[in-house]
N, C-alpha and C positions, 0 to 999 in steps of 0.2 A: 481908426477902428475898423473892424472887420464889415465887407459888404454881405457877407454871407453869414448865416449862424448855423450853425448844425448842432439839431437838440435830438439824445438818440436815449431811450432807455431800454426797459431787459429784452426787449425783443430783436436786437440787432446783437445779443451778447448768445440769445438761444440755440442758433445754428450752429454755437462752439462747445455746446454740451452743456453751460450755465443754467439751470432752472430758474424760471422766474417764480415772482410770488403767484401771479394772478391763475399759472397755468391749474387744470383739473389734478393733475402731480404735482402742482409745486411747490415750495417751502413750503405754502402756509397750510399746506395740507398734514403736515408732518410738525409744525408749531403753531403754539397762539400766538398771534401780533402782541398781545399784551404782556407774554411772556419774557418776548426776546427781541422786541425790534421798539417799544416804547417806552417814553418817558421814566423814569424811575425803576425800570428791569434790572441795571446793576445791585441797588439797595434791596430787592425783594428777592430778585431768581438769580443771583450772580454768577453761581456756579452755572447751571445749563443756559445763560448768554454767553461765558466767557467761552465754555463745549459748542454752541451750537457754530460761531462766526469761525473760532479753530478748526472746527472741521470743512469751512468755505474757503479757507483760507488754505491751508494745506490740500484739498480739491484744486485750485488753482493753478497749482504747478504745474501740471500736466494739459490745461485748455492752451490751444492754438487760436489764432486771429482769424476771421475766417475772410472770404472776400471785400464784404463792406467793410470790415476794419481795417485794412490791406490799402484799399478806393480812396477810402479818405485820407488813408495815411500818404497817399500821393496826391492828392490834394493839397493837401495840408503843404507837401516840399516844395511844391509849383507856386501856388499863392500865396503862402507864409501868410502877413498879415491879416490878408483878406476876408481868410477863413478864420472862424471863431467854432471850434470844438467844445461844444457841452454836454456834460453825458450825468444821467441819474444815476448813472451803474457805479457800484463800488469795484469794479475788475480792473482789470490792469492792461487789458487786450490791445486799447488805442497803445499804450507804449510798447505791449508785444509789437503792433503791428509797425512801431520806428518814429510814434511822434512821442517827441521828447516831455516828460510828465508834467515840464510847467507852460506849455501849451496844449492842457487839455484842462478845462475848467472840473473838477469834480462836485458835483453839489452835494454828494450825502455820504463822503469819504471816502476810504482809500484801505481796500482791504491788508494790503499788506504794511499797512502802517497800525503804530499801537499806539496810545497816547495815556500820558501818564494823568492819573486826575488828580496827585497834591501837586505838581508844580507846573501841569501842562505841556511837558515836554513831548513830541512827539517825532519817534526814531522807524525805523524800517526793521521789519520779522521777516521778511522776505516771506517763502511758504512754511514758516515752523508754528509750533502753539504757544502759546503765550509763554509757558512755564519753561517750554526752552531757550526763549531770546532773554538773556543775562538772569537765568534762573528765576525769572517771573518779576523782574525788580527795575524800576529804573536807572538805568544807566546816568542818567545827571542826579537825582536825592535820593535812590536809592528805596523806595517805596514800593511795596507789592499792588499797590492800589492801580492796578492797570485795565485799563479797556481798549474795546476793541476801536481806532479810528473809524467807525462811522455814525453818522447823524441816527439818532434813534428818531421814532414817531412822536412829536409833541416838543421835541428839543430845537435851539435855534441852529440856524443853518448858515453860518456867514459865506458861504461861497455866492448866495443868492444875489447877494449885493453884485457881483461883477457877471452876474446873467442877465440881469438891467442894466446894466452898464453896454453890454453888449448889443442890446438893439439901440444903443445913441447915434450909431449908422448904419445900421441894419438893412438893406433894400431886397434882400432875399433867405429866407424861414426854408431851412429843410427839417424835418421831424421823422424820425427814425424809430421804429418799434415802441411805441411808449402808448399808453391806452388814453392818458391823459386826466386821472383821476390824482395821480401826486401835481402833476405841473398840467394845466390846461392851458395846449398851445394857443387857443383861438384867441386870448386877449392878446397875443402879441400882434397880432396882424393888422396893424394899423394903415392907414392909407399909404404911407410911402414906405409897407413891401410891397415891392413891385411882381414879385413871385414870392409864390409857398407850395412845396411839394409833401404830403402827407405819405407815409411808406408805412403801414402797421398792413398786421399780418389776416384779422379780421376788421370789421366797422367799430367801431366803441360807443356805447350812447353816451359817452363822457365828451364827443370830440364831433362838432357840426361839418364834413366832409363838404358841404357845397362853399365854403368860405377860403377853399382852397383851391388854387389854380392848377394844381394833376395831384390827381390819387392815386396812390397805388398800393391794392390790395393783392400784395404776395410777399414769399417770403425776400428780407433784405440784401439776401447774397443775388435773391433774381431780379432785386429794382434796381440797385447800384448803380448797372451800367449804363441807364437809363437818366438817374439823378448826375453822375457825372457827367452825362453830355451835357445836362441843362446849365450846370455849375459851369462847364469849361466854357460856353456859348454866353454865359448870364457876363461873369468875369471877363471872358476877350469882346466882349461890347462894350464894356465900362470901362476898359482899359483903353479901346479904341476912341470912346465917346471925350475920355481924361484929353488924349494929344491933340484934340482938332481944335 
């Protein structure tokens, strides 16, 4: 299993243009959470869920990867196993940036996927709207009954299971734009990491910064080069420490 985990949410996605929720502008300024991001929104508000994530979705096509997601995607070819990719973000940027989609854990899904909810089928829309991928209908039963592949607020989340799975040999926590109000990094830090690098863009009162072994408060295309030395130094020690 991986010695490294890298846990990154929308703040590592914002320097590519992606609005986060949390920002003063962003989504949730323009929706209600209850509307269009939780529990039971398809049975109530279907039509303006199924409009609002079509329009994220189709948005999508045009963002670029920006340096962090570039960083790690070379990371990721150097160390393969090593590293463990987890990201809160539903975008697509880690496989813009060349790692391949099923090395990269998604925990709240997969924008450009759709999933059918009579027989659970789930196919790729690339950047189109619902109604244009097989005229709105499943392509295996054939059902208009479609949403959008990702995890709403209040629904379960199975990719979480293998984000635990992930610190079963864990020795080094990098955490990447994330405020820490969905996923609070601080329980993972258990005695044997041996390093943890915190990278968000301000402080968060969701997230204890002294439990961390270097902070870095700025933006993530200007910490990168800094967290990759650590990463290449942490890894060519443990590699060096595996032959003696």
């Amino acid at each position: 299993m991986a010695k490294v985990v890298i846990i990154s949410g929308a703040g590592i996605s914002a320097e590519s243009g992606i609005s986060t929720f949390r920002d003063s502008d962003g989504l949730w300024e323009n929706h209600k959470v209850e509307d269009v991001c939780t529990l039971g929104c398809l049975k109530t508000n279907r039509e303006e869920t199924v409009t609002f994530y079509d329009g994220l979705r189709v948005a999508l096509e045009d963002k670029k990867p920006n340096r962090a997601h570039l960083q790690i995607a070379q990371l990721k070819e150097k160390y393969k196993e090593q590293i463990a990719i987890i990201t809160q973000n539903v975008d697509n940027l880690f496989e813009k940036a060349g790692i391949p989609h099923e090395d990269v854990i998604h925990l709240h899904g997969y924008m450009t996927d759709l999933e059918c909810e009579s027989c659970g089928h789930v196919y790729n829309a690339g950047y189109q709207r619902t109604i244009e991928v097989f005229e709105g209908s499943c392509p295996k039963c054939h059902s208009d009954q479609i949403r959008p592949f990702i995890v709403m607020f209040g629904e379960a989340a199975p990719k979480y299971q293998e984000l635990y799975q992930s610190f079963d040999d864990c020795e080094m926590m990098v955490v990447i734009g994330t405020s820490g109000y969905v996923i609070n990094t601080d329980m993972y830090l258990s005695p044997k990491i041996k390093k943890s690098i915190l990278n968000n863009l301000v402080p968060s009162n969701a997230l204890n910064d002294e439990l961390y072994s270097k902070v870095l408060y700025k933006p993530a295309t200007e910490a990168i080069d800094e967290i990759a030395r650590e990463i290449n130094a942490f890894l060519s020690d443990a590699v060096f420490k595996e032959l003696l």
